[in-house]
Structure formats: structure tokens, C-alpha cells
C-alpha positions in Angstrom: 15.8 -18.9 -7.8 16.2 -17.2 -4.4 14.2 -19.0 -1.6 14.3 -18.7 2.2 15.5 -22.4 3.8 14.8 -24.2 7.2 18.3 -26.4 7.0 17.4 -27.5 10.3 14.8 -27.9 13.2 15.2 -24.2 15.5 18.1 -23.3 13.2 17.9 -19.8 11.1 16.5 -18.7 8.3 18.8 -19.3 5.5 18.7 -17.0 2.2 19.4 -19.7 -0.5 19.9 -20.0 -4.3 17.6 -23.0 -4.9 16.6 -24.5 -8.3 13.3 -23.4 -9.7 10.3 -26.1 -9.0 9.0 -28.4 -12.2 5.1 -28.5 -12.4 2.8 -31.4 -12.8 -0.6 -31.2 -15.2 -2.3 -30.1 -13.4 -0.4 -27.5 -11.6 0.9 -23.9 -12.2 4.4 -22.2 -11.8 4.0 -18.4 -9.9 6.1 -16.0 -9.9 5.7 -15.2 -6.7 5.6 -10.9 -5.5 4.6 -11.6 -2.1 3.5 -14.1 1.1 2.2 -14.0 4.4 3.8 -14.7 7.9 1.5 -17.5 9.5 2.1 -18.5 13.3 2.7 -21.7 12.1 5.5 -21.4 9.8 7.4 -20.8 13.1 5.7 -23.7 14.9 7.2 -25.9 12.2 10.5 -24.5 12.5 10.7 -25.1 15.4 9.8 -28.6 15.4 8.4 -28.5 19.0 4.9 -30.4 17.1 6.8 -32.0 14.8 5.2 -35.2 15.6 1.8 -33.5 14.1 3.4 -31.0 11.6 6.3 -32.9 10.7 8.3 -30.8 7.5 10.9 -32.2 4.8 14.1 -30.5 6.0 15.5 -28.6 4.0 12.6 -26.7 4.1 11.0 -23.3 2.5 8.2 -22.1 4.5 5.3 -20.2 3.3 1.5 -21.0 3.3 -0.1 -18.1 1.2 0.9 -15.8 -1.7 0.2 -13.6 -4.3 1.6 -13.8 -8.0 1.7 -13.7 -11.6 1.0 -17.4 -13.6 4.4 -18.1 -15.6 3.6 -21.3 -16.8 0.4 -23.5 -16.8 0.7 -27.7 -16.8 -1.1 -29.3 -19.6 -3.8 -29.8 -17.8 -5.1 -26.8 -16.7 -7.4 -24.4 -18.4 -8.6 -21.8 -16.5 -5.9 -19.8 -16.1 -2.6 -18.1 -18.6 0.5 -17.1 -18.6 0.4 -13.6 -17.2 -3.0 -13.8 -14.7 -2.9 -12.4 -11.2 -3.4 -14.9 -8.7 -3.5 -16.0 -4.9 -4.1 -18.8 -3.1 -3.0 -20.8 0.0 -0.6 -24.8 -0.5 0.4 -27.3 1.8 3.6 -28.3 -0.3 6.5 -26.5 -1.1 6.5 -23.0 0.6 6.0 -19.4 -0.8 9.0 -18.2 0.6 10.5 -17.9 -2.7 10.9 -16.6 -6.3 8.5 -19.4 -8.0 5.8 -21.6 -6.6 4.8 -24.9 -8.2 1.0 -25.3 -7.0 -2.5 -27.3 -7.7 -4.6 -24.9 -10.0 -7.8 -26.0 -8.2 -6.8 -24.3 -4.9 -5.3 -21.0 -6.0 -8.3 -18.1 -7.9 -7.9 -14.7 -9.6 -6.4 -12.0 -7.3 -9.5 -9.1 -6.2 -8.7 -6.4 -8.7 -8.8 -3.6 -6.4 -6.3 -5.6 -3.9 -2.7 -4.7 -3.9 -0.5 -7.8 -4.2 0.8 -7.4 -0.7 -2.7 -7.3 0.3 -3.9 -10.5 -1.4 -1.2 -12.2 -0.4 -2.5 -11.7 3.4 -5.9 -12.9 2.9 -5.9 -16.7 1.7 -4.8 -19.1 5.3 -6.8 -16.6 7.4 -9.8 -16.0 5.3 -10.4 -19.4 4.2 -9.8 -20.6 7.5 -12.4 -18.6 8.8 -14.7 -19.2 6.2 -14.3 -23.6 6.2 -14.6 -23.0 10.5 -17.9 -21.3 10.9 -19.4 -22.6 7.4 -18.0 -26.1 6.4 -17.6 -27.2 9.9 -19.9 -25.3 12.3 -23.0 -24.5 9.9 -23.9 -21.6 10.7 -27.0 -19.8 9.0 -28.8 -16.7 9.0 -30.7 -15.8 12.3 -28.3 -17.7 14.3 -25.5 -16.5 17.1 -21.9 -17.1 17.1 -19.2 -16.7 19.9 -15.7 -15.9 18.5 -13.1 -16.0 20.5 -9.8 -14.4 19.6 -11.8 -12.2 17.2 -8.9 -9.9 16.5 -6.5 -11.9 15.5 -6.2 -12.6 11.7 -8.8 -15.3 11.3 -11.0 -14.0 13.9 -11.1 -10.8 11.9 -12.6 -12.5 9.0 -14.8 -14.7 11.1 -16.9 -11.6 12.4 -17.1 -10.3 8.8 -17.8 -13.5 7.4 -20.2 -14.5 10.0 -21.8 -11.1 10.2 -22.5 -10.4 6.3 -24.2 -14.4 6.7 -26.9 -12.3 8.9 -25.4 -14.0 12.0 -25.5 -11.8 15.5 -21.8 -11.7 16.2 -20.0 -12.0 19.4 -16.2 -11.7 20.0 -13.9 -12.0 22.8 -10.9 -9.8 22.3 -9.0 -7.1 24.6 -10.7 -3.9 25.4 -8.3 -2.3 23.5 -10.1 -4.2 20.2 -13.9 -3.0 20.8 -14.3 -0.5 18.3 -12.6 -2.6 15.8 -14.1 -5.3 16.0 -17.6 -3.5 15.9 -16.3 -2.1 12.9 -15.9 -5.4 11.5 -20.0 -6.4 12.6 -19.8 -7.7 15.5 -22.5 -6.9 17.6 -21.0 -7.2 21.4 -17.7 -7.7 22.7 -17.0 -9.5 25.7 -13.4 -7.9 27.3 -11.3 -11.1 28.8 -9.6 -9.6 30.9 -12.2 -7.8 32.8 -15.4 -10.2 32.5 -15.8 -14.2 32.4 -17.9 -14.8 28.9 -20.0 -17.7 30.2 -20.8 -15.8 33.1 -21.9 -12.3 31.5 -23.2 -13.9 28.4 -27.2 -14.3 29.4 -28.1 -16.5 26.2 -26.7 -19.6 24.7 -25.0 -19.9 21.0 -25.2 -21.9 18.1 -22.0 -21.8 17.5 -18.3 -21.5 18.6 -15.4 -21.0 17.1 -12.3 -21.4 19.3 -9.2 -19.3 18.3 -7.8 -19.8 21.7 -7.7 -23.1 22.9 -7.2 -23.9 26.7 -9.1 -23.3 29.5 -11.1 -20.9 26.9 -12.4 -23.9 24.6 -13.4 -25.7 27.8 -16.0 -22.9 29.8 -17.5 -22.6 25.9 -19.4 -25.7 25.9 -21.8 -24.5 29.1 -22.8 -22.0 26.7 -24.0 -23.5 23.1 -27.2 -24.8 22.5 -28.3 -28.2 22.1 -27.3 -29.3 18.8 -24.9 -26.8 18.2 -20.9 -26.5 17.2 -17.8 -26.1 18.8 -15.2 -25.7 16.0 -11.7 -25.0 17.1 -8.5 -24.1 15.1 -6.2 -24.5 17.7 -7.0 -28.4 19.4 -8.6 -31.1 19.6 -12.2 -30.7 21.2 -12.9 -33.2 24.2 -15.7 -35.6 22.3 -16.3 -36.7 25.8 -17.7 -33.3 26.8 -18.9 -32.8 23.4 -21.3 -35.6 23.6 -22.1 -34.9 27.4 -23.4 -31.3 26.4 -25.5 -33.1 23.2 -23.1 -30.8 20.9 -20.7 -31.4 17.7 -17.3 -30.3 18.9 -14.3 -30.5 16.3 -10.9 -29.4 15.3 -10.5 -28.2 12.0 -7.3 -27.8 9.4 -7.5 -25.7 6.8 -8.3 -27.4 3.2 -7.1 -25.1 0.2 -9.8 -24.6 -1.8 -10.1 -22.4 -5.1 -14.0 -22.4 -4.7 -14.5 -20.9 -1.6 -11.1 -18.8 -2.6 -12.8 -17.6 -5.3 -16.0 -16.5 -3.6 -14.0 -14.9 -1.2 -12.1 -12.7 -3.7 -15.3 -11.6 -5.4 -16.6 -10.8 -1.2 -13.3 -8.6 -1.5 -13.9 -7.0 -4.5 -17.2 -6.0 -3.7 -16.6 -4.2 -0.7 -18.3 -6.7 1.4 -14.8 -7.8 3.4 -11.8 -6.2 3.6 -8.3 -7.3 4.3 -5.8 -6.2 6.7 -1.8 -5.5 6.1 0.2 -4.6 9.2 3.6 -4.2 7.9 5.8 -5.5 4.8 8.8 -6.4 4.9 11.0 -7.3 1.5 12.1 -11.4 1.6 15.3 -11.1 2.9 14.1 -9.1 6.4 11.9 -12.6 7.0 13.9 -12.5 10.2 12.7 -9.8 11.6 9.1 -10.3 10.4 9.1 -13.5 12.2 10.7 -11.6 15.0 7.8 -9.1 15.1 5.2 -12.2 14.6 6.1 -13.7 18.3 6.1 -10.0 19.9 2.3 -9.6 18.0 0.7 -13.1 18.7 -2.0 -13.1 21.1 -2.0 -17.0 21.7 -3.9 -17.4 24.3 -5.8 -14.2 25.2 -3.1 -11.7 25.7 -0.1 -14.5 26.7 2.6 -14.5 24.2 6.7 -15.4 24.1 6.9 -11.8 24.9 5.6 -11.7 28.0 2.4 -10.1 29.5 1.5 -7.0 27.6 2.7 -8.1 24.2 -0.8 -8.3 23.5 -1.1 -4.0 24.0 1.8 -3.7 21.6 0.3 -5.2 18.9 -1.2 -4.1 15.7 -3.9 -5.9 13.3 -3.4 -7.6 10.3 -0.5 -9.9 8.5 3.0 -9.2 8.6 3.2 -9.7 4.4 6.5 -10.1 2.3 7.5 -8.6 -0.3 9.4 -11.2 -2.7 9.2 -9.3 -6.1 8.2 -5.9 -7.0 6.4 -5.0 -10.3 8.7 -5.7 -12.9 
């Protein structure tokens, strides 16, 4: 099968013929018609944090897809040859013709979602979903801060968060108001132009840091006792954490087909929708990772590119194409 290869840390992307993965009982074989660029499938590359994201060189990167089941393991019995699925794996990457994954972390692609758009939704969606839910509990009748809100997880974070009955606050560009209130979030607090802590006139239940820095640090004069600081991007001091009589962690996405699955029904109903920026076919993976670094915000506007990356960039995934309908 084609794949795209890592051979070695910073080195390029290498279009390879590789042989097809073997599945276990309990897994399934996809064919694969298309992934998702994350941020870090190039932070693993790279292997600047390969002490805490170390890789198996060669390696095929990829952490979401979309696909058609080609083969189930002996052990599985909710799916068949033939059904549409999406899903999110830690092991061997979707960068490639076929993917060998666990059947409990993949579900039933949305019906009314294009491939290309499924295959956007899983890291980003779920992450959203385990940070504001599994990690920082929030309920209905409570306030959440988001910051980064439009970036790809943020995005579904102020859905999420917002169809949960939660009032909704985002830190994003100015440039990203009327999207994000589009999205359900009720104010939107302009970085560059205002200081959140010091605009913001009541405190929060919870926050969910998709920034990091000096960002994650002015958040904790603003939760409430008792509340969450839940960050996707680094550790959270527990020092401060207990000092401010809060719960402050750092999440990692967990693939799961559950909350997958309730996502994709969210999806089909209308309730969330995804977001697609461009597609490119597999073998352009180059240039989408090329286009990533130019879109990433990191932190608030500050990206490889340069000041004022952060004006040139669009929503959504960067999605690619690996097979078209057959």
C-alpha cells in the first residue's frame, strides 16, 4: 500500500510503498479515503519533544481518518465489511492506504458528512469534548472561558460547551467575533486589544487553555473556588492550582468510540457542525503541512510565520484526500 514515511527526525515526507498492516481480534483494517493535519504530527517530526512524544522511526503520521471497514478481527461485532467509519488512533498513522485500528475507538461516520469532512472532526472534537466534560465537569448553568476558541478544538469547545447550556466565553482575534458567536459563544474577549482578567467582571467555573504560556497563568485569578483549569497544551502549575483552591490539569486525548459516537449523532443532528479548510490529495502532504505552520495560531496570533500569520488564516482542518470513491 502507499503510505507517507518519517525516515527520520526533521527529515521529509517520504511517499512510500509499504506493506499493508495485519489486524489483531479485536481490531479492524480501513481502507482509508481521507485524514486530518494535526499540529502535532509536525511536532513529532520534528522530534524537538521527542522526549514526551517520542515516535518509532520509520514513521507514518496521521491521528484521525475517515474510511470504509475492509476486514473485521474475530473479535469484533459491531461493525462489517463495507461500513463507513471514523475515528481517531495512537498507533500506526492514517497517512496511508489501510489502517489497522482498535474497534472500540473508531464509530459510524454522520451520514450527512462527506468523508473529507468526518475525517476532520475526531482529534479536535473529542478533544474538546474529554477537556470541558471528562476533565473540567462542566454543567448546565455554569460559565466557561475558552481560550484559543478558533482554532480547531476551540471551535468545538464553544459548541460543545454552549449546546451543554453553558454561557460561553472565548478569547480569539477580533477578526474571529462573529464566528465564534455563530458557534454560541456568548462574548468574546479580543487579545490583542483587552487583558481577559482585567475586562472580565465575573469569575468562571471553568477553563480550558488552548494557549498555554503566560495565557494559562493570569487564568487562575479568574475561576471560582472549586473550579477547573484544563489545559491541552501544558502542564498546569499544581502549586498555583492549590493556592487558588482550584483543580488544574493537563489533558491528552483518549480515543474513545463512546463519546465518538455521541458526537457523530451531535453531527448528524444538526446540533454541531464541522469545519474543512482545504483538501489536498496524499501526495501534496507537503504542502498541507506547509500551509498548517503559516495557519497555526499557537500562542494567540504568534506562529513560525511571523506576526500576522494569524490574519492570514482560515478555519477549519487542512484534510487529505487518500482515496476517492471507488
Amino acid at each position: 500500500m502507499k503510505a507517507v514515511r518519517v525516515l527520520e527526525y526533521g527529515g521529509q515526507l517520504v511517499f512510500d510503498e509499504v506493506p499493508k498492516p495485519t489486524i489483531a481480534g479485536d481490531e479492524i483494517l480501513v481502507k482509508v479515503r481521507s485524514t486530518a493535519v494535526n499540529h502535532v504530527d509536525l511536532v513529532k517530526a520534528s522530534g524537538t519533544a521527542r522526549q514526551v512524544l517520542p515516535i518509532d522511526l520509520p514513521w507514518i503520521p496521521g491521528h484521525e481518518f475517515s474510511g470504509v471497514v475492509e476486514e473485521i478481527g474475530s473479535d469484533v461485532a459491531a461493525y462489517s465489511p463495507g461500513d463507513a467509519v471514523f475515528g481517531s488512533t495512537s498507533g500506526m498513522g492514517s497517512y496511508a492506504e489501510y489502517l489497522a485500528v482498535k474497534a472500540v475507538v473508531i464509530a459510524r461516520k454522520p451520514s450527512n458528512l462527506s468523508f473529507e469532512e468526518a475525517a476532520s472532526v475526531p482529534v479536535a472534537a473529542e478533544t474538546a469534548w474529554q477537556g470541558i466534560f471528562a476533565h473540567g465537569h462542566l454543567e448546565k448553568g455554569q460559565t466557561i472561558l475558552i481560550h484559543g476558541g478558533a482554532g480547531a478544538v476551540g471551535a468545538y469547545a464553544v459548541q460543545l460547551a454552549s449546546h451543554a447550556g453553558a454561557t460561553v466565553i472565548a478569547t480569539a482575534s477580533g477578526d474571529d467575533e462573529a464566528y465564534l458567536k455563530s458557534l454560541g459563544a456568548s462574548r468574546v474577549i479580543n487579545y490583542r486589544e483587552a487583558q481577559f482578567e482585567k475586562v472580565l467582571r465575573e469569575k468562571v467555573d471553568v477553563v480550558f487553555d488552548l494557549v498555554g504560556g503566560d495565557t494559562q497563568k493570569r487564568s487562575f485569578l479568574l475561576l471560582k473556588e472549586g473550579g477547573h483549569l484544563i489545559s491541552a497544551t501544558q502542564p498546569v502549575s499544581q502549586e498555583e492550582a492549590a493556592k487558588q483552591r482550584v483543580t488544574g490539569a493537563m489533558m491528552r486525548l483518549a480515543p474513545s468510540g463512546d463519546v465518538l459516537g455521541r458526537i457523530a449523532r451531535m453531527l448528524e443532528e444538526g446540533t454541531i457542525r464541522p469545519d474543512v479548510a482545504t483538501v489536498y490529495p496524499l501526495q501534496d502532504v507537503a504542502q498541507a503541512w506547509k500551509d498548517i505552520v503559516g495557519n497555526l495560531p499557537a500562542a494567540h496570533g504568534m506562529s513560525p510565520s511571523g506576526p500576522g500569520a494569524a490574519r492570514r488564516r482560515s478555519h477549519g482542518k487542512i484534510v487529505l484526500r487518500v482515496a476517492s470513491r471507488e
